[in-house]
C-alpha positions as CSV (number, residue, x, y, z in Angstrom):
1,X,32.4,-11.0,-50.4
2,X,32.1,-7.2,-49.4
3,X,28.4,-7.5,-48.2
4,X,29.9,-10.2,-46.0
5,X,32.7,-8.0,-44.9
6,X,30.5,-5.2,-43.9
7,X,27.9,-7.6,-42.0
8,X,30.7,-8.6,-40.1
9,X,32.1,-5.1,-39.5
10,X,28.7,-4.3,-38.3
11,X,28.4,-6.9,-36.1
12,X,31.7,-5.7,-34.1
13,X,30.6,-2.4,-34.2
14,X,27.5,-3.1,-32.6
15,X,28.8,-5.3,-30.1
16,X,31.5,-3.4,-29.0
17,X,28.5,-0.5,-28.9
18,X,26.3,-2.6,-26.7
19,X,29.6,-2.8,-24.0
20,X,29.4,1.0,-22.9
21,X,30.0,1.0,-19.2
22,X,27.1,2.0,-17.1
23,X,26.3,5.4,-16.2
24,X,27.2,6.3,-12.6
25,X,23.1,7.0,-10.5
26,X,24.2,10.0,-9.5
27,X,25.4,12.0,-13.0
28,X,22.2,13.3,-14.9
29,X,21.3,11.9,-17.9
30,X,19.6,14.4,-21.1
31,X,16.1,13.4,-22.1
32,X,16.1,10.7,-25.0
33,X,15.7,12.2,-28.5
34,X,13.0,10.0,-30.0
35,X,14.8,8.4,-33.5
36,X,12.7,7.0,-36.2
37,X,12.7,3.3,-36.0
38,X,15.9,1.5,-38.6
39,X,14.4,-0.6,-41.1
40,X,15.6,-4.3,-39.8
41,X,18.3,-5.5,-41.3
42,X,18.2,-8.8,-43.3
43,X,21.8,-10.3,-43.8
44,X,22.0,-12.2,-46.7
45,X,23.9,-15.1,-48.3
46,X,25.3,-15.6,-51.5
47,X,27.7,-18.6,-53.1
48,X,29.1,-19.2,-56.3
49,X,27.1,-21.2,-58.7
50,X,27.9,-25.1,-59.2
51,X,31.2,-25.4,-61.8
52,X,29.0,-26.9,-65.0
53,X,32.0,-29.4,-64.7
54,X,30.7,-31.1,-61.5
55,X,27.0,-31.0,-62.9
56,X,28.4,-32.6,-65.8
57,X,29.9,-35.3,-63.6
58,X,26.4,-35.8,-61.3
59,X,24.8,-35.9,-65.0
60,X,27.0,-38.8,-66.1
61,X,27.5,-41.0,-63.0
62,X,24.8,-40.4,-60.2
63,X,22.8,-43.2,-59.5
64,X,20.6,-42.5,-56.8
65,X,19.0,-39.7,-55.4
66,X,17.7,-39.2,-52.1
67,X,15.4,-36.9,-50.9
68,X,14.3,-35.8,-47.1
69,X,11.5,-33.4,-46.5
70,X,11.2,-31.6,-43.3
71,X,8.0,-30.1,-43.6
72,X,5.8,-32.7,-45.1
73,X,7.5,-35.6,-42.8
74,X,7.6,-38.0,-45.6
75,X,11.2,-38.9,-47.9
76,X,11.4,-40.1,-51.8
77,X,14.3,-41.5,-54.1
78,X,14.8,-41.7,-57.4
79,X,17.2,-44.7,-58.9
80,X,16.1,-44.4,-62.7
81,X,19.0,-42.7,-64.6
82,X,16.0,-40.5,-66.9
83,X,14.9,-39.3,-63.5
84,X,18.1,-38.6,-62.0
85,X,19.2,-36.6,-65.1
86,X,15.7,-34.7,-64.7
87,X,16.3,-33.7,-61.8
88,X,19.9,-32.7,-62.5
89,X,18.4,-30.7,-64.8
90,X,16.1,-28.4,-62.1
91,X,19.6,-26.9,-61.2
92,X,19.7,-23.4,-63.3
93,X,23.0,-21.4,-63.5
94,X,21.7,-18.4,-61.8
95,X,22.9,-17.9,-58.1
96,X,20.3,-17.5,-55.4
97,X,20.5,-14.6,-52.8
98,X,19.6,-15.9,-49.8
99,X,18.3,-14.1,-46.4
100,X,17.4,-14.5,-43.1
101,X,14.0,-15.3,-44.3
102,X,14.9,-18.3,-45.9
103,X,14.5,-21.7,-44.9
104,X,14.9,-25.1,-46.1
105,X,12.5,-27.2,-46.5
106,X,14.2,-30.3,-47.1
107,X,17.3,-32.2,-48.0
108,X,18.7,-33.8,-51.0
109,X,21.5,-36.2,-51.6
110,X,23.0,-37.1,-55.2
111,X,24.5,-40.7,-54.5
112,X,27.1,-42.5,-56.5
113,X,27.6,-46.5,-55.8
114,X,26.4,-45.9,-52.8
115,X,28.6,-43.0,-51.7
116,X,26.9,-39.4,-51.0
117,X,28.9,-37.4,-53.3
118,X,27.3,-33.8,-53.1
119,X,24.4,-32.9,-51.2
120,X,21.9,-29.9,-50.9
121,X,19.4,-27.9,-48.7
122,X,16.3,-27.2,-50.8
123,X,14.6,-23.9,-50.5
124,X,11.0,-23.6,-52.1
125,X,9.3,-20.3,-50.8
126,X,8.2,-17.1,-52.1
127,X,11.6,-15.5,-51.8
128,X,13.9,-18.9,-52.2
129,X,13.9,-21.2,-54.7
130,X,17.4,-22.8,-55.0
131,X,20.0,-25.8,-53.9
132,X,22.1,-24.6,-51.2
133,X,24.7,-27.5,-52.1
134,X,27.7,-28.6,-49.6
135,X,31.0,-30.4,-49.4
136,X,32.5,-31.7,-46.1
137,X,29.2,-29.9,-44.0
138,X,30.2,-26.9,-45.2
139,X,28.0,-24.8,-47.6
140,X,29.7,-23.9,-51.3
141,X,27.8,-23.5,-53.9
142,X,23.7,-22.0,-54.8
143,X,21.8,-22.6,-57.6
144,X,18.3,-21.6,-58.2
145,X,15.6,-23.7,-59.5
146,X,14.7,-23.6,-63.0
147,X,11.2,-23.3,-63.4
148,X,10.1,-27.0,-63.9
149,X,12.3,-28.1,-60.9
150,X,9.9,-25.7,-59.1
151,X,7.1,-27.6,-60.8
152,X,8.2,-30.8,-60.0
153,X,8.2,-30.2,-56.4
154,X,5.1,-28.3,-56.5
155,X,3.7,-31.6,-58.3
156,X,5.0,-34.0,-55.2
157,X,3.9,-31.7,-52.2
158,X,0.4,-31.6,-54.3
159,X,0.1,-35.4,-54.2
160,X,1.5,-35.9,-50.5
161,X,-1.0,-33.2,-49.5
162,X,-3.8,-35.6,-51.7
163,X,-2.8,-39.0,-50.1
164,X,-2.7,-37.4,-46.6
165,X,-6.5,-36.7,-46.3
């Protein structure tokens, strides 16, 4: 919550910086001192883990899963309750933090009877691997990826990649 507060403080500062009134043509203006260039700065995310109470709930009534992948054009769901519970079970307690550099690369949607009940961006890059999940289109939760949810992605992007030539 303070990294966030200070992002936004900088922010204000520098747009209230970038609003200087112009210099008037005729006042002289000192020569530039040349500054060594800022290192960029990469805002970053971060959101409490899942409550182990709602997982627990996904565990015991999620039916169907749903899952949308933007990069590889192609979706996939899963309706047995062994697979639904395994892939329940990719969501590790740690939270993620997440930057400007990360991106999702797909969409997934934990259904029960029908209804979409929780729903998460997936991130599966060198610096993200985690569920960004959300309620009501907002973001509010982050998990990472344990490491066999990683491999079990890994496994599906190797076969589309297979099938596709």
């Amino acid at each position: 919550m303070i990294r966030l507060l200070y992002f936004i403080a900088f922010i204000l500062l520098t747009a209230t910086a970038c609003q200087q009134a112009p210099k008037a043509p005729d006042q002289p203006t000192a020569p530039a001192a040349q500054a060594a260039p800022a290192a960029p700065a990469t805002p970053t995310e971060q959101y409490p883990s899942i409550p182990m109470a709602e997982i627990q709930e996904l565990w015991n009534t999620c039916d169907y899963i749903d899952f949308i992948f933007y990069e590889f054009n192609f979706s996939m769901n899963q309706s047995e309750k062994l697979a639904i519970q395994s892939t329940i079970g990719h969501i590790a307690e740690e939270t993620p933090l997440l930057t400007t550099a990360c991106k999702p690369i797909g969409h997934v949607f934990f259904q029960v009877e029908g209804k979409n009940v929780l729903d998460a961006d997936l991130y599966l890059d060198d610096q993200c691997v985690c569920y960004v999940f959300y309620k009501n289109g907002k973001k509010v939760y982050a998990n990472k990826l344990t490491q066999q949810g990683v491999d079990f992605y890994r496994n599906i992007f190797s076969q589309v990649m297979k099938g596709g030539q």
